[in-house]
N, C-alpha and C positions, 0 to 999 in steps of 0.2 A: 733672800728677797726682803726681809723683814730690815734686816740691819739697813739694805741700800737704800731705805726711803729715809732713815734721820741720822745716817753717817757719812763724813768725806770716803770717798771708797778707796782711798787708801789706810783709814782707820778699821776697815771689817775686817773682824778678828775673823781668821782662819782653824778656829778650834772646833771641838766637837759642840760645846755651847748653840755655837753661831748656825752650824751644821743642824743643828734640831730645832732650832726655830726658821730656817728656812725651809722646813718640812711641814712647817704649820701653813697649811691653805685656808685660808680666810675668805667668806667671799666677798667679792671681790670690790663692793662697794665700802667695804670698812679696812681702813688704813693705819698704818702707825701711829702713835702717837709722834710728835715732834720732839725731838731733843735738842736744848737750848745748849747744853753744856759740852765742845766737842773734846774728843780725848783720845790719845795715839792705843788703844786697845791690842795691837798687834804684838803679839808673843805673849802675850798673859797667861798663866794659866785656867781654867775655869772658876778658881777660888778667888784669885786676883783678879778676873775678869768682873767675878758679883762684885766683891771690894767696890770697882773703881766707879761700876757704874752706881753701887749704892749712894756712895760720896759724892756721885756729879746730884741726883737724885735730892738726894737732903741740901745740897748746900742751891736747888732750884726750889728746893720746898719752903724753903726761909724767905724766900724775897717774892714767889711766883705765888698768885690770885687761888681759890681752890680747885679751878676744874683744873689748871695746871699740875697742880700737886697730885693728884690723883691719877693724870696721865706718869710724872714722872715714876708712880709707886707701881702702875702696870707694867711700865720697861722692866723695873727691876724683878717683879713678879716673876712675868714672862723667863728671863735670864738665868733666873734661880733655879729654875723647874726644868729651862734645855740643861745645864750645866749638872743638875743632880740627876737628870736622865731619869727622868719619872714619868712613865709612859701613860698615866692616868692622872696626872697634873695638869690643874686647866690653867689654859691663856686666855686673858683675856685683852681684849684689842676692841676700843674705840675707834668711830673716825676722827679723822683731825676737825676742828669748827671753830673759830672765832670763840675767845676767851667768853664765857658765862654765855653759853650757845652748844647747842649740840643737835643734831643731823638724823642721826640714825641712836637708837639705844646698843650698845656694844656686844659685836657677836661672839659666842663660847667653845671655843674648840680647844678638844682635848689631843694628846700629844697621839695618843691611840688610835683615835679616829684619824689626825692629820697625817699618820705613815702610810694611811691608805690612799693620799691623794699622789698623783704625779707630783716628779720632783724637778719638772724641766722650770726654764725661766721665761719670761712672759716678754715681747719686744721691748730694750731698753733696758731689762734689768742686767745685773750682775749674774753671766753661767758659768765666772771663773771655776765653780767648782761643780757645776751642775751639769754642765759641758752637754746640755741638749737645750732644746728651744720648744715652744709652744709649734702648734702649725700657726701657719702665716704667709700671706704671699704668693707670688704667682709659681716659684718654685719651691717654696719650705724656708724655712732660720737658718741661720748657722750659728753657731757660737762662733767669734773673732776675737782673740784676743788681743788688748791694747797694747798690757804692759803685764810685768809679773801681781799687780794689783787687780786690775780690773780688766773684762768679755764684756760683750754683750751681744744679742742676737739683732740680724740684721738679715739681708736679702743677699746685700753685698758686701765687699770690705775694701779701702783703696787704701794701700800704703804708705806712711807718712804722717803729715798732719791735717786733720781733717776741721772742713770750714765750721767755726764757731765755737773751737777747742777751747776750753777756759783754764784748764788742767797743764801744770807743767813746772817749769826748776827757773830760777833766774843764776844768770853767770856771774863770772868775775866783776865782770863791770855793769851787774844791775841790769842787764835787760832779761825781758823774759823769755823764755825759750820752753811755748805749747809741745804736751807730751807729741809723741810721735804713736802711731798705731802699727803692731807688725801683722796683723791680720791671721795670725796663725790661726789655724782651723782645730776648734779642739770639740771631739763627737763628731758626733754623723749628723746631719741634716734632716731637720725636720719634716714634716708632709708639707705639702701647700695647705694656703687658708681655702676657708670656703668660696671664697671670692674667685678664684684661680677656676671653679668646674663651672662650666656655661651650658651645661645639658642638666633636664633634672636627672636624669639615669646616671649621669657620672658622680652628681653629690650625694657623698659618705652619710647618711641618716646617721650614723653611729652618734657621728663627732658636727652634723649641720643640720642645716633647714630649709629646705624648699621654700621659699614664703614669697609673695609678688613678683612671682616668675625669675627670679633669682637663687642664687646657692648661697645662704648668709649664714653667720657664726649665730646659734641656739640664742634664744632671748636672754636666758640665766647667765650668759656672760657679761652682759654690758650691768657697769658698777652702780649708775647710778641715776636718776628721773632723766637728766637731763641728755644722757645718753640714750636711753632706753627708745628704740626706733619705731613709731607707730605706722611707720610707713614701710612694716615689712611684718605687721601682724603682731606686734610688743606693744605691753602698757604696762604701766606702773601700778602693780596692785599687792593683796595681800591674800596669800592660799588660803584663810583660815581666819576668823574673827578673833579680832585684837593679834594677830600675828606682826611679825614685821613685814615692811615691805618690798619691796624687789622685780624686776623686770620678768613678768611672764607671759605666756604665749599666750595669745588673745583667743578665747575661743567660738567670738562671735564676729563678725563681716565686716564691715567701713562699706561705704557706697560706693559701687562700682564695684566690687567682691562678689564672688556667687556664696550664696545663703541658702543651698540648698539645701544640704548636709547637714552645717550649723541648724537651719531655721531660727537665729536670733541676729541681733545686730547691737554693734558697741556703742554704748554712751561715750567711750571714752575718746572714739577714733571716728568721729565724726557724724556719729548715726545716732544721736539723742532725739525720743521722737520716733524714730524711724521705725517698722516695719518689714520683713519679707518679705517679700510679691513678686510667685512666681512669673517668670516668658512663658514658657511650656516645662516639659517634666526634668528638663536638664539643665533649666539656667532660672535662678532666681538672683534679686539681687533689695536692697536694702534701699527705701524712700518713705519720704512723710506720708506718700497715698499715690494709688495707682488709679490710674483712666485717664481719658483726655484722648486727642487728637494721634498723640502721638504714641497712644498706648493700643492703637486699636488690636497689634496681633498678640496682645500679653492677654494671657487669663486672668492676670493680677488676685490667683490665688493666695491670700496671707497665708503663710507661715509662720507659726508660732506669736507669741505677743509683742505689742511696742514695746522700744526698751525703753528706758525709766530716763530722767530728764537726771545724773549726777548733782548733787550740793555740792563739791569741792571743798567740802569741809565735814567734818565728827563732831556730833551729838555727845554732850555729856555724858562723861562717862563711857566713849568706846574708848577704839585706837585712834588716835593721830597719826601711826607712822605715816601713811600712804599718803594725805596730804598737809600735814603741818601747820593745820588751820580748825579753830572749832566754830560751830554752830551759833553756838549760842552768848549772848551778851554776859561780859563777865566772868570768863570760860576761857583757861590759856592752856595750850599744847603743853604738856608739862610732862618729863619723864618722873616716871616709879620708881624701876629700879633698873637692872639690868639685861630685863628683859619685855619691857613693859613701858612705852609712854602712853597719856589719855589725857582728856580735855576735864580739868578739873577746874569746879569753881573758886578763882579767887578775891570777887571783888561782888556785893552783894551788891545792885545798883537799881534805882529807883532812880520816878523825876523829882524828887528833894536830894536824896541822898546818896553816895557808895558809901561803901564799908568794907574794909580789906579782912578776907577772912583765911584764916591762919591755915595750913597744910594737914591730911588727915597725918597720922602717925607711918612711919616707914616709907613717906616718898622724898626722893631726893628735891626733885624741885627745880631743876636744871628747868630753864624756859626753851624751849622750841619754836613754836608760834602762840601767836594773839587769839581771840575770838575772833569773829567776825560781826561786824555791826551793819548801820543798812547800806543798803547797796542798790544802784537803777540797774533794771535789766534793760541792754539796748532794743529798742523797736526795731520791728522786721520792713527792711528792706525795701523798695516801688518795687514787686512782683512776685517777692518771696513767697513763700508757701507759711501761711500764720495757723497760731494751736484753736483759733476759733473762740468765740466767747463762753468756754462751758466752766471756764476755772476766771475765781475774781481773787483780786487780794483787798484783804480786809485785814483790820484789826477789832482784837477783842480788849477792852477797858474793865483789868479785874480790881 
């Protein structure tokens, strides 16, 4: 899996090497690094496998910017550690970002911990060898295979050449000639996805989630913000102060949700402000204030507190991962280390003056995001519901 995101997939080496870093489960929002240098790996040995990829590795180090070099020095890392079979050697894996940029601070897993995860392949990868599939689908994966190179999982498989084949051999006379696929079935078929059970009785809790009256795949699968689905009860958050961040199960309401249970409501999924207030003893649900006309058969008893109005931005000195933006003037998202970014000051700013101020000791310094400076909040709407005049903004002149 690791190999087929920065290799032709006819260059993944088929060795034990390859076989132990496809074992490494990463999740799933942090990705390969990119390999600039491609190289025919097939039939190497593990020895001559390190070699060749240390040699593409250095001769990218000499001409490639530094966030480059330091991806290339992970590949070889990684490589060294499956091929010497060292089952308590860490890998570590960055996501990919725009050169002098970075996303996520890089996740650590070790080779011992990753034998415990499943070894199937995920839609679209390589299960030439894995020869099972993720679930998925109305009826499960199959592993298909194309050629003696490259599977992949799929629902179905149609024999031949399939539309948008880029892959293939040119002939005698120069034209090209897209591989062919022979659809051979290799493993047994996966379960269906979550999406496939339309009762909640029939969705598997093991492996899904009940959430907006649907059977959908657990929050902790989807890789990254902009997948992460707040319209089935997911946000983008972090378990733990200064942790990283990652798709979790929201444990507060969005409007129109019952709150009864919860008794809170999410800043993040549209209830900032908001409230609990109960119908009667079996249905509450989540709004700026209850009464009126149209509330007359509600008790509109609160439930727990308002929830808090989000800054979309970290205070000096937290975490940044969850939103990539800090607080305060002069204050840039900046990673530590490798496990750790936070809003650190680099520019000491006054109305005369900035002043660039230099990094404490042991942070890398990779930028992330900027500070925030000011900003208009929009005015509420001809009928909206407004916070009232109890909060003013002001400025203090020190």
């Amino acid at each position: 899996q690791a190999c087929s995101r920065f290799c032709d997939h006819r260059a993944v080496p088929s060795l034990a090497a390859s076989a132990a870093l496809r074992r490494v489960q990463v999740a799933p929002h942090f990705a390969m690094p990119t390999m600039s240098t491609k190289a025919d790996f097939h039939g190497l040995s593990p020895a001559d496998l390190e070699s060749e990829v240390a040699e593409a590795s250095t001769q990218e180090d000499v001409a490639a910017p530094a966030p480059v070099r330091r991806r290339g020095r992970l590949i070889v890392a990684g490589l060294a550690a499956a091929a010497a079979g060292t089952a308590a050697a860490t890998v570590m894996l960055s996501r990919s970002a725009p050169t002098g940029s970075t996303h996520d601070v890089a996740a650590m897993v070790t080779l011992e911990e990753a034998d415990k995860a499943p070894v199937c392949s995920a839609e679209g990868q390589n299960c030439l060898e894995t020869k099972c599939c993720w679930p998925g689908g109305k009826k499960g994966m199959q592993c298909y295979a194309k050629d003696k190179f490259w599977a992949s999982c799929s629902e179905t498989c149609k024999k031949g050449v399939h539309p948008g084949e880029k892959h293939g051999t040119y002939d005698q006379y120069g034209t090209f000639q897209p591989d062919k696929w022979s659809c051979e079935e290799l493993g047994e078929r996966s379960e269906p996805g979550c999406e496939a059970f339309e009762k909640e009785g029939d969705c598997p809790t093991e492996r899904c989630a009940w959430r907006a009256g649907k059977c959908n795949k657990p929050c902790w699968q989807f890789p990254d913000k902009a997948s992460c689905p707040g319209d089935i009860g997911c946000i983008w958050d972090t378990k733990e102060d200064n942790g990283p961040a990652q798709c979790l199960e929201d444990p507060c309401a969005s409007p129109g949700e019952d709150c009864t249970k919860s008794t809170c409501c999410s800043s993040q999924r549209g209830a900032a402000g908001f409230a609990c207030f109960a119908k009667h003893e079996t249905y509450a649900t989540c709004m700026p204030s209850c009464g009126g006309d149209d509330k007359k058969d509600w008790s509109c008893k609160q439930l727990g507190n308002v929830s808090r109005f989000e800054p979309g931005c970290a205070w000096a000195g937290k975490s940044c991962a969850k939103d990539q933006l800090c607080c305060n003037i002069g204050f840039n998202c900046l990673v530590k280390d490798d496990t750790f970014m936070g809003c650190q000051q680099t520019v000491e700013q006054s109305t005369w003056f900035a002043k660039k101020i230099p990094l404490p000791a042991g942070w890398k310094g990779t930028f992330v995001g900027p500070g925030r400076t000011e900003y208009s909040v929009p005015a509420a709407g001809e009928g909206e519901a407004v916070s009232g005049t109890a909060l003013y903004c002001f400025m203090a002149i020190l």
